[in-house]
C-alpha positions as CSV (number, residue, x, y, z in Angstrom):
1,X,0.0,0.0,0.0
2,X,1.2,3.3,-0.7
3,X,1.3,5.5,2.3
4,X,0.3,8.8,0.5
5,X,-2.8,11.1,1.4
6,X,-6.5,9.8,1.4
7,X,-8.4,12.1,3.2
8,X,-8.2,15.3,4.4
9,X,-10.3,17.4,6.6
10,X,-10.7,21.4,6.8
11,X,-12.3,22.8,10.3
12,X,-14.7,25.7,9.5
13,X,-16.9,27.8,12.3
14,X,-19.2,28.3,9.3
15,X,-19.4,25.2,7.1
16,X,-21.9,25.6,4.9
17,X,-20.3,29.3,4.3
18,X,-17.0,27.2,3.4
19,X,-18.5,24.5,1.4
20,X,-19.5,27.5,-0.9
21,X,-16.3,29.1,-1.2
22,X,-14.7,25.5,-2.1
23,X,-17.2,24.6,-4.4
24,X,-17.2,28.5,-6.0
25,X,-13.7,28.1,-6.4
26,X,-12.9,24.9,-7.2
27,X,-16.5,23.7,-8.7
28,X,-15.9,20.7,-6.0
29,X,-18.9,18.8,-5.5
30,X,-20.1,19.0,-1.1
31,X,-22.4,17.7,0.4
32,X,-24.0,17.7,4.5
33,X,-23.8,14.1,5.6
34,X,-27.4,12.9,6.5
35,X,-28.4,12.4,10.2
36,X,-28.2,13.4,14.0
37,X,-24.6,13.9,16.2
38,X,-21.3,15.4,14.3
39,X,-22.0,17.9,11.4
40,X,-20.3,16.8,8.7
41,X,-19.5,17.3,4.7
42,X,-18.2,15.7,2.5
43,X,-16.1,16.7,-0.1
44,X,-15.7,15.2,-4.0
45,X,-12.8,16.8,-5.7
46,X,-12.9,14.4,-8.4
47,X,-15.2,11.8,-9.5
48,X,-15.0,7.8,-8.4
49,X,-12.2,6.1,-10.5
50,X,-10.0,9.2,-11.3
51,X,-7.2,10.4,-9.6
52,X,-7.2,12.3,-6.4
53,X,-8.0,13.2,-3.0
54,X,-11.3,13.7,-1.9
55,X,-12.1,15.1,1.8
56,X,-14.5,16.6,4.6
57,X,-15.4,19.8,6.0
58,X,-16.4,19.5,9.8
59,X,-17.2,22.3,12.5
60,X,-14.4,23.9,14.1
61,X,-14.2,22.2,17.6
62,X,-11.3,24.7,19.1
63,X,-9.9,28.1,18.1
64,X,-6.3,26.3,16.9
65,X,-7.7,23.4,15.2
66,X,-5.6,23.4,11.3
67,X,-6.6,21.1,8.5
68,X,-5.6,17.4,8.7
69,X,-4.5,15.0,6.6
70,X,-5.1,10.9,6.6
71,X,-2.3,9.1,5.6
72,X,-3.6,5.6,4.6
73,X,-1.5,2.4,6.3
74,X,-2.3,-1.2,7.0
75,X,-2.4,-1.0,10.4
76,X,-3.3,2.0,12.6
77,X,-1.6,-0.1,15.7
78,X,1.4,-0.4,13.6
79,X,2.6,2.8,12.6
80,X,0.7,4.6,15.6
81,X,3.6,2.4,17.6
82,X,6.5,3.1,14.6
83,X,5.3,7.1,15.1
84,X,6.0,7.1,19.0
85,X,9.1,5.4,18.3
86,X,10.2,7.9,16.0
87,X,9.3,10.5,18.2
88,X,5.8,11.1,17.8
89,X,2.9,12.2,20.3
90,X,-0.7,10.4,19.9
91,X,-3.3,13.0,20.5
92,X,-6.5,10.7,19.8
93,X,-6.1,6.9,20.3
94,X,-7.4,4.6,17.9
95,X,-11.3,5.3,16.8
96,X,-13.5,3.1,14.4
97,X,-15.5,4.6,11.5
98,X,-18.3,2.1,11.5
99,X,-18.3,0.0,8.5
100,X,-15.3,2.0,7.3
101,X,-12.1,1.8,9.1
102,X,-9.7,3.2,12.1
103,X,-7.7,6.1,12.2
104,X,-5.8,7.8,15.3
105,X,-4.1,11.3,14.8
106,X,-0.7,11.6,15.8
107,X,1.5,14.8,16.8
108,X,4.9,14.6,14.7
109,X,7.7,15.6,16.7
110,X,7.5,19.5,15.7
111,X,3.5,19.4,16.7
112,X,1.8,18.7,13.3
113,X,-0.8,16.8,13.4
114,X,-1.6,13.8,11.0
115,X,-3.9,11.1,11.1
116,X,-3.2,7.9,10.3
117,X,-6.0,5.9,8.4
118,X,-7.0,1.9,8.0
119,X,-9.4,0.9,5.7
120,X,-11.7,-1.8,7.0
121,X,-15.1,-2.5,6.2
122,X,-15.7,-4.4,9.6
123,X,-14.8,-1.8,11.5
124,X,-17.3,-1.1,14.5
């Protein structure tokens, strides 16, 4: 697998505001996820098959928070461990998307964030 970006996130306190600029400026296509608990949108920069990195747009939950980027591995355990070794701070253990996959973000050792992302379909 190669570990290269698959997902990225951008923290707005206004994101429907955002979602307009991005798909304005870029013609991305964004939509609100359906249901109840975190706000959430996600983001299609290019269409299914092609090329690229598609992402979210979530509500700001502090003053601080940047934008983040998912590195994809084959195990979040793995290179959560590797990371730490290397100097790394976890900020948010391991988390399950349901029916998705696991990710945990990480502090490198100058205090940028990254998250590290696990496809798996039985996640729960």
């Amino acid at each position: 697998m190669p570990h290269t970006i698959v997902h990225f996130e951008i923290p707005a306190n206004d994101p429907e505001k955002v979602a307009g600029f991005y798909r304005s400026l870029f013609g991305w296509q964004i939509g609100k996820t359906p249901g109840e608990g975190t706000e959430y949108w996600l983001i299609q920069t290019v269409a299914e098959g092609e090329h690229g990195v598609n992402g979210g747009i979530m509500r700001r939950q502090n003053p601080q928070q940047p934008p983040l980027n998912y590195i994809g591995v084959e195990s979040v355990d793995e290179y959560a461990a590797k990371a730490t070794g290397l100097g790394a701070t976890l900020a948010m253990p391991k988390q399950a998307v349901p029916g998705m996959g696991f990710f945990a973000v990480l502090l490198d050792p100058e205090g940028n964030p990254v998250a590290l992302w696990e496809e798996n379909a039985q996640a729960a």
